[in-house]
Every structure is written in C-alpha cells, then in structure tokens.
KESEFI-57684 format. One record per residue (C-alpha): residue number from 0; residue in three letters; y, x, z. Coordinates in steps of 0.5 Angstrom, whole numbers. Each point is the difference from the previous one (the first is absolute). Example, Ala and Ser with C-alpha at 12.3 -4.5 7.8 and 13.67 -1.06 7.14 Angstrom:
<recs>
seq	type	py	px	pz
0	ala	-9	25	16
1	ser	7	2	-2
</recs>
This chain:
<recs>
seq	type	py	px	pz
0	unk	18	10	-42
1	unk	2	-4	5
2	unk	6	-1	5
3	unk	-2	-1	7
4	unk	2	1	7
5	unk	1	6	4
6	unk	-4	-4	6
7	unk	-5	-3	-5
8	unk	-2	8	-3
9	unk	1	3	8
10	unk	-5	-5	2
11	unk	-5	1	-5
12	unk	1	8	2
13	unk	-2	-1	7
14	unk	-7	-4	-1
15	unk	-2	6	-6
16	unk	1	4	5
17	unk	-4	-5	5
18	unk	-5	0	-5
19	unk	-1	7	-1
20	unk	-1	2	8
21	unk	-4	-5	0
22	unk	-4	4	-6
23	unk	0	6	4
24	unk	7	3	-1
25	unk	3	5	6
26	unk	6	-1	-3
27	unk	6	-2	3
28	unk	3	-2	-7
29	unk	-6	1	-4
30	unk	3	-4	-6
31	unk	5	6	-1
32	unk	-5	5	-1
33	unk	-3	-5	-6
34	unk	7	0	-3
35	unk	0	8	1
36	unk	-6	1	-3
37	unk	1	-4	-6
38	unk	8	3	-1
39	unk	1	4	-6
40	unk	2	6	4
41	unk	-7	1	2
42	unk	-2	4	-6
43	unk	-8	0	1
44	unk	-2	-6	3
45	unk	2	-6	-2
46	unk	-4	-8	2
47	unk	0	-4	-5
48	unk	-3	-8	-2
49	unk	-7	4	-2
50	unk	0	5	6
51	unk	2	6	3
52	unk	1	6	-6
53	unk	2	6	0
54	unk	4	3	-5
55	unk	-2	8	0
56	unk	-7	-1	-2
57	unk	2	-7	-4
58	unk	-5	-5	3
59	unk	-1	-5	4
60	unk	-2	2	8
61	unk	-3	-8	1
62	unk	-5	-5	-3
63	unk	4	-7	-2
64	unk	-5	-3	5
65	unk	4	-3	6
66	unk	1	-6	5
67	unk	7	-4	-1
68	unk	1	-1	8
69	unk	6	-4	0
70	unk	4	-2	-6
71	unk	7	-3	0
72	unk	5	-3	-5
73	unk	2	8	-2
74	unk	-5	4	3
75	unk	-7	1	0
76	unk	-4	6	6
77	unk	-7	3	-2
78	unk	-5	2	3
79	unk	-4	5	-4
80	unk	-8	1	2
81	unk	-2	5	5
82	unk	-2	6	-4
83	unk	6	0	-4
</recs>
C-alpha cells in the first residue's frame, strides 16, 4: 500500500467521476454507488474484477468481455459490451 496525499487521491476521485458522466452516468456522484455496490453490506449483489455476481443464485450476471476506458496508477473503468 501506498501512502499519498489527500489532494492526490481527491483529484483522481474527481476525474473518475468525470469519466463516468462522460459514460453516460446521471449521477451527481456516480463513484459512490460503485463503492456502494461493491459494499459488503449488500447481501445479493456484489461487482467484482470478473463482473457483476449475484450471491442468491450463485452465478455471474456479466460476461468478462469489457473495454478498459480509462486506466490510472490505481484504478481501472470498464465498459461492458452492449447486451450485457
């Protein structure tokens, strides 16, 4: 892990959410609901590395096809083909 600082990681925050209403995204703050979704609170849903999966049936809901949209030292934002 590395140690970096707070306007280092803030800036980096505000260009993903950047890049993600350049995607489409309505959201004010759509990095939030990723973080949310992804929460180990949320009990039948989880977004992994591989896709989406949900726990209750046990399988994977997306394919592992994807478009990496923009890639950054610590962060990678796919894009999953249409129909998935």
């Amino acid at each position: 892990m590395q140690i970096r600082e707070i306007p280092e990681l803030a800036n980096e925050i505000i260009e993903m959410n950047q890049v993600l209403g350049d995607l489409g995204s309505a959201l004010d703050n759509p990095l939030w609901t990723l973080v949310f979704l992804s929460f180990t609170s949320v009990l039948q849903l989880r977004i992994t590395y591989s896709g989406v999966y949900d726990v209750r049936e046990g399988k994977k809901l997306s394919q592992d096809r994807k478009k990496i949209v923009k890639e950054g030292p610590y962060f990678q934002i796919v894009q999953f083909e249409p129909g998935y």
